[in-house]
VOBA-1610 file (N, C-alpha, C; in pm, whole numbers, padded with zeros to 5 digits, always signed):
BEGIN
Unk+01024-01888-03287Unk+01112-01836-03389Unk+01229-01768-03321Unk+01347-01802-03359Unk+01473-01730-03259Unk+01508-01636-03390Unk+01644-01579-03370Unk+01681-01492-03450Unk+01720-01502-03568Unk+01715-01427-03661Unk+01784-01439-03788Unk+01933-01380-03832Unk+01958-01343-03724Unk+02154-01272-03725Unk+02208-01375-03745Unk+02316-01370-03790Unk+02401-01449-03896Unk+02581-01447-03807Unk+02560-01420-03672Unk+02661-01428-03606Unk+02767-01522-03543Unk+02831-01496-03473Unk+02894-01632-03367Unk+02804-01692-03332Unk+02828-01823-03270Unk+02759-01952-03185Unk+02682-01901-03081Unk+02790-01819-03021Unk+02769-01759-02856Unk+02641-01650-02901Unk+02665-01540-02998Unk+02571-01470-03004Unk+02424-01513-03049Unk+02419-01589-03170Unk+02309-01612-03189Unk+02198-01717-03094Unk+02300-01806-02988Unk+02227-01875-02859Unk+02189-01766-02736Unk+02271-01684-02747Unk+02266-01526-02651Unk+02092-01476-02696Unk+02129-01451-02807Unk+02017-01381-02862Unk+01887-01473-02882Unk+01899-01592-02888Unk+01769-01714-02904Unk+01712-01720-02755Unk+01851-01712-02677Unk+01780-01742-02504Unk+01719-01590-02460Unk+01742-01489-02531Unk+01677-01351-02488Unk+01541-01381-02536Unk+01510-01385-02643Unk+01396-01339-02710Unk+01340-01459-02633Unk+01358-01615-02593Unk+01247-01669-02539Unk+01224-01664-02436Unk+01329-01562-02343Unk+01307-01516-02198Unk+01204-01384-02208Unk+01254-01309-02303Unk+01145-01186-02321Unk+01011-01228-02367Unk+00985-01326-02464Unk+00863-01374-02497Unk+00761-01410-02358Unk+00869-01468-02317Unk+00781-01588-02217Unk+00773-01487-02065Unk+00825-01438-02078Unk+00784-01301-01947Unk+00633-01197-02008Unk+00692-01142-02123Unk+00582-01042-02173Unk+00435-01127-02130Unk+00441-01264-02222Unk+00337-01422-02211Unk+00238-01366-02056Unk+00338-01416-01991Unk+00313-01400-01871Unk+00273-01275-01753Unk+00344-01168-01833Unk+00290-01052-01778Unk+00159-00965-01850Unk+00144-01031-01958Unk-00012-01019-02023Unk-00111-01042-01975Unk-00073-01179-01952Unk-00231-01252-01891Unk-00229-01205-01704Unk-00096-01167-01629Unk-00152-01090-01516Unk-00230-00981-01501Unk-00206-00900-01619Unk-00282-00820-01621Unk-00434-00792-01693Unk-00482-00914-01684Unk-00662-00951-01692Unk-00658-00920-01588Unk-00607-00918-01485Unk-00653-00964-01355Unk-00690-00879-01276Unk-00549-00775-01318Unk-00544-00643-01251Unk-00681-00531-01275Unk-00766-00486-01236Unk-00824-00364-01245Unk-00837-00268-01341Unk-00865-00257-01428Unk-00860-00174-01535Unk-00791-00025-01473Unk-00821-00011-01361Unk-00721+00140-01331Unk-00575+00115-01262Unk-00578+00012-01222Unk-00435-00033-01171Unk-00372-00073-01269Unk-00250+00008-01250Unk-00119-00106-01345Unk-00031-00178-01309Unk+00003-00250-01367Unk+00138-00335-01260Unk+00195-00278-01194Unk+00314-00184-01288Unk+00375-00088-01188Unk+00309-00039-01023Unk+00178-00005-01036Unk+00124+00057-00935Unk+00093-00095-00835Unk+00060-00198-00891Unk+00062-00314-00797Unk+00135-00375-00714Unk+00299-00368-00823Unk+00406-00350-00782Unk+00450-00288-00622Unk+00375-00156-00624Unk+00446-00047-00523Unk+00336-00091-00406Unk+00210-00146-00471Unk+00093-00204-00369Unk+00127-00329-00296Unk+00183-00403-00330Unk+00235-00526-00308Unk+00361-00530-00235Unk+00453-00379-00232Unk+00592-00449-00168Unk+00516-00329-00046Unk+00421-00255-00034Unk+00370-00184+00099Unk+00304-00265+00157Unk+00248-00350+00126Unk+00151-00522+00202Unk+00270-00599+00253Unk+00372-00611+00186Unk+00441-00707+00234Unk+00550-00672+00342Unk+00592-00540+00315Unk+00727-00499+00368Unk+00661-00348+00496Unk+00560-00344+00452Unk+00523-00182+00542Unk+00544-00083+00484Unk+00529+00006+00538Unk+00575+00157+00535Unk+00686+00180+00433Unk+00763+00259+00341Unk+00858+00239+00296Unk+00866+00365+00244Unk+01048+00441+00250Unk+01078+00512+00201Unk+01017+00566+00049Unk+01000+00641+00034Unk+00912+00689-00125Unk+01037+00601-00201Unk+01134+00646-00201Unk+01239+00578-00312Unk+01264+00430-00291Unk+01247+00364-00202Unk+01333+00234-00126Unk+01215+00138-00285Unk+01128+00129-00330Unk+01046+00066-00420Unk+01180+00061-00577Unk+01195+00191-00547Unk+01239+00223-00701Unk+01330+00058-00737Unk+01479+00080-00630Unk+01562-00057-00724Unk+01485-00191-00688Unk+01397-00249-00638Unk+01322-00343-00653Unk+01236-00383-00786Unk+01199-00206-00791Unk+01114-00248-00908Unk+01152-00197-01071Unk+01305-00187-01064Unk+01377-00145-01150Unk+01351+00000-01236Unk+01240+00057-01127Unk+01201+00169-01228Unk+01301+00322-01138Unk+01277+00414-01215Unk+01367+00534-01170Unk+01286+00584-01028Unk+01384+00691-00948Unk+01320+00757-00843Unk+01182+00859-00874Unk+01198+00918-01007Unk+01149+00999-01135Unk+01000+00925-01109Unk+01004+00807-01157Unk+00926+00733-01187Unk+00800+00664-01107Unk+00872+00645-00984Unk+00834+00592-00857Unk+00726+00738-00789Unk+00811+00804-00799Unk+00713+00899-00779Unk+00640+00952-00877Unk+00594+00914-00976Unk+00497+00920-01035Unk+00367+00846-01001Unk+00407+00702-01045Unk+00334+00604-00973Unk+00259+00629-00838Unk+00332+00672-00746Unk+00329+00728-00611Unk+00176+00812-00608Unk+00244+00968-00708Unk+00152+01036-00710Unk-00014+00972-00726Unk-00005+00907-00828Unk-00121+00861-00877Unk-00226+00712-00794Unk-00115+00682-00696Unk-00202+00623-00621Unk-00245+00684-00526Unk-00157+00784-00491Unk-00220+00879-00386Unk-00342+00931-00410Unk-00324+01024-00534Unk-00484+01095-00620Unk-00598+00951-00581Unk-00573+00835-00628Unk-00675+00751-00641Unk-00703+00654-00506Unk-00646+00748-00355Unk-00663+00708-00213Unk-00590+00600-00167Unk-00508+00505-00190Unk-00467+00409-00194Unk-00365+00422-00128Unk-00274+00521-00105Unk-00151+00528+00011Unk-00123+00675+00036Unk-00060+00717+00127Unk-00064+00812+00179Unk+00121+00856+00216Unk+00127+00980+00185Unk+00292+01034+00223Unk+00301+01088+00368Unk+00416+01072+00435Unk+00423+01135+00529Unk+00559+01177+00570Unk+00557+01309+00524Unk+00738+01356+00521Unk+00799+01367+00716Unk+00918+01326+00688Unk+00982+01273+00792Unk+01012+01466+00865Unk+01012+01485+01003Unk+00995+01623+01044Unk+01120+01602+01107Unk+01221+01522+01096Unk+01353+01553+01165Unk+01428+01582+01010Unk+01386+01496+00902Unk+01451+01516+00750Unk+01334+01532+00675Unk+01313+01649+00617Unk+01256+01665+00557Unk+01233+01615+00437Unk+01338+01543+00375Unk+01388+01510+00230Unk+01290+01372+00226Unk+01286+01331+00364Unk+01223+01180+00399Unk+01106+01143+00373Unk+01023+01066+00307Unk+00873+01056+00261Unk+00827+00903+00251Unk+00791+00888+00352Unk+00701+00765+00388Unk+00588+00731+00353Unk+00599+00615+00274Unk+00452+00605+00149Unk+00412+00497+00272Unk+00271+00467+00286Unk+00208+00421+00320Unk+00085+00389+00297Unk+00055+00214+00294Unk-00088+00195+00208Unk-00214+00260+00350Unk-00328+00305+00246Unk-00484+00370+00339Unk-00529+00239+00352Unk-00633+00284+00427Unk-00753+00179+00480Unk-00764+00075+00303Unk-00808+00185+00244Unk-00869+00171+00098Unk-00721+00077+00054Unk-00606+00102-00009Unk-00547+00079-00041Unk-00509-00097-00024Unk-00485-00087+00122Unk-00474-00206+00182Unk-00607-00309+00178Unk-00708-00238+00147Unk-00837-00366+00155Unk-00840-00392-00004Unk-00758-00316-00076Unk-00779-00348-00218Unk-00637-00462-00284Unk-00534-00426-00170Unk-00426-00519-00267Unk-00434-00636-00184Unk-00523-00606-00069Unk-00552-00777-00006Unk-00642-00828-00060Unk-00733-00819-00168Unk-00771-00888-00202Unk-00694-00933-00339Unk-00642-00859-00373Unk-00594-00870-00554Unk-00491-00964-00546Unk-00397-00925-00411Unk-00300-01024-00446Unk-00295-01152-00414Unk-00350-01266-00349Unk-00401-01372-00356Unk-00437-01431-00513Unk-00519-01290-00567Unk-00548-01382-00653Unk-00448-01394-00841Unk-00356-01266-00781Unk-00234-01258-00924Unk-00128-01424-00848Unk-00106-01369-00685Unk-00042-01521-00680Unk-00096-01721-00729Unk-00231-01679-00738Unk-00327-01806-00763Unk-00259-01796-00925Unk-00260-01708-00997Unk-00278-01712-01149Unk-00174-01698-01205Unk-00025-01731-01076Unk+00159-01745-01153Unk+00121-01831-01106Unk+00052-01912-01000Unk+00085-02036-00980Unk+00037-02146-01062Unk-00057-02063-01109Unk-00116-02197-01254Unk-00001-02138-01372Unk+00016-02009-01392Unk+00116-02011-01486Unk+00241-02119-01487Unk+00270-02082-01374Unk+00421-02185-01374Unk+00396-02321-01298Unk+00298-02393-01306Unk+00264-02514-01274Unk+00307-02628-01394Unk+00334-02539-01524Unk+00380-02605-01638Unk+00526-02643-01629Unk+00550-02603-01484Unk+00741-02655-01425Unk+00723-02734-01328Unk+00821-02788-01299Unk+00781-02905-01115Unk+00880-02780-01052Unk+00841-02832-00927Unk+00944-02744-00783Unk+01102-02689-00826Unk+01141-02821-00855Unk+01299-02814-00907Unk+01288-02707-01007Unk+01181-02754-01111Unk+01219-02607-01273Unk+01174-02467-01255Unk+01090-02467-01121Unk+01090-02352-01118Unk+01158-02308-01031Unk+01264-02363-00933Unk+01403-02323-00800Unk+01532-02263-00970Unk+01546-02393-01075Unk+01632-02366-01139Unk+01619-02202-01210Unk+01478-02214-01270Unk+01441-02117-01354Unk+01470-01947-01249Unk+01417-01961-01154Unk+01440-01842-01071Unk+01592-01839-01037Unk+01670-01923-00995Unk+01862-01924-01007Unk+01895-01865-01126Unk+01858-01904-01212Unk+01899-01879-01337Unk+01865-01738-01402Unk+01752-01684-01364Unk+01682-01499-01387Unk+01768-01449-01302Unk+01822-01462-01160Unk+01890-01419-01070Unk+02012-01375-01098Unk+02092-01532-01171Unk+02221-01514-01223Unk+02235-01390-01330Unk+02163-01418-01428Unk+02145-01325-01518Unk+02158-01210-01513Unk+02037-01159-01377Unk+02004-01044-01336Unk+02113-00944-01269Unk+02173-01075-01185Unk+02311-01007-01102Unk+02434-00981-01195Unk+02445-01083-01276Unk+02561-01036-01375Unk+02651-01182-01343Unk+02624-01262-01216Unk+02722-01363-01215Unk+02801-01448-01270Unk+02910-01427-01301Unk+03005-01527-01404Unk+02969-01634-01422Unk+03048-01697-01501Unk+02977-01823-01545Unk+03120-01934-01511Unk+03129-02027-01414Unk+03261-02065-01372Unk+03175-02218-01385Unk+03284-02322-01440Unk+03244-02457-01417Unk+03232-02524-01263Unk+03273-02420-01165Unk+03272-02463-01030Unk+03092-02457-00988Unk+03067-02337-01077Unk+02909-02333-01005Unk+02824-02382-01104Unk+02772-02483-00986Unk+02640-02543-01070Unk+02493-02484-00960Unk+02430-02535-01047Unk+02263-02515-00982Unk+02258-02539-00831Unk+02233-02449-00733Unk+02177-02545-00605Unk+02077-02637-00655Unk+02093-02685-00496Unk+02007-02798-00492Unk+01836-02751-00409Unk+01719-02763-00426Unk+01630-02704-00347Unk+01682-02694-00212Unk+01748-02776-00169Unk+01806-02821-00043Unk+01876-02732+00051Unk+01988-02641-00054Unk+02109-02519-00014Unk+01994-02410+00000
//
């Protein structure tokens, strides 16, 4: 069902391609979270997942990745800390500095989890071939960044 506004061309296709981008994300971020742990939340998987992948990381450096506030991040933060999972360690030349880092615990828990949220986008989006899902991710990107819309740019190719 797209919208019922009664607008321009541009708006009411604006507004049809939102709601089935928001549908089809929420879709999708529903059923990841069967997966997740009843005490973990995304958000907190989120901050588990870019410390597995990337290391050590500034308390804030998570926040614009994961679009949430500095406010926020350290919330999250807090609460994985309480529940052992990573650990702070303020910087003694800058004090201001706070280095989250996943524990023993932490790290034996998002190595196992995340294998298996990546197993369960990959059946999600198996309903695309290679190409629809290179386009589909160009296209959240564009969006995301704000990039104009010029007849010069078309889609890469998997290739570029």
């Amino acid at each position: 069902m797209g919208t019922h506004y009664q607008g321009s061309k541009a708006e009411i296709d604006a507004l049809n391609a939102y709601i089935k981008l928001m549908r089809a994300a929420e879709s999708v971020t529903t059923r990841a979270h069967t997966i997740l742990p009843k005490d973990i939340t995304l958000s907190q998987f989120s901050v588990l997942e870019a410390l597995l992948h990337r290391g050590p990381l500034c308390q804030n450096e998570p926040a614009g990745k994961l679009l949430r506030s500095a406010g926020n991040i350290t919330h999250i933060v807090d609460n994985l800390e309480k529940a052992g999972l990573v650990s702070r360690e303020r910087d003694q030349a800058d004090r201001r500095f706070i280095t989250v880092s996943l524990t023993a615990k932490g790290q034996a828990i998002i190595s196992e989890l995340f294998p298996k949220i990546a197993a369960s986008l990959a059946i999600e989006f198996s309903l695309l071939s290679s190409a629809e899902q290179f386009t589909l991710g160009w296209l959240c990107k564009k969006i995301g960044t704000g990039i104009p819309s010029s007849s010069s740019q078309s889609v890469p190719s998997l290739a570029d």
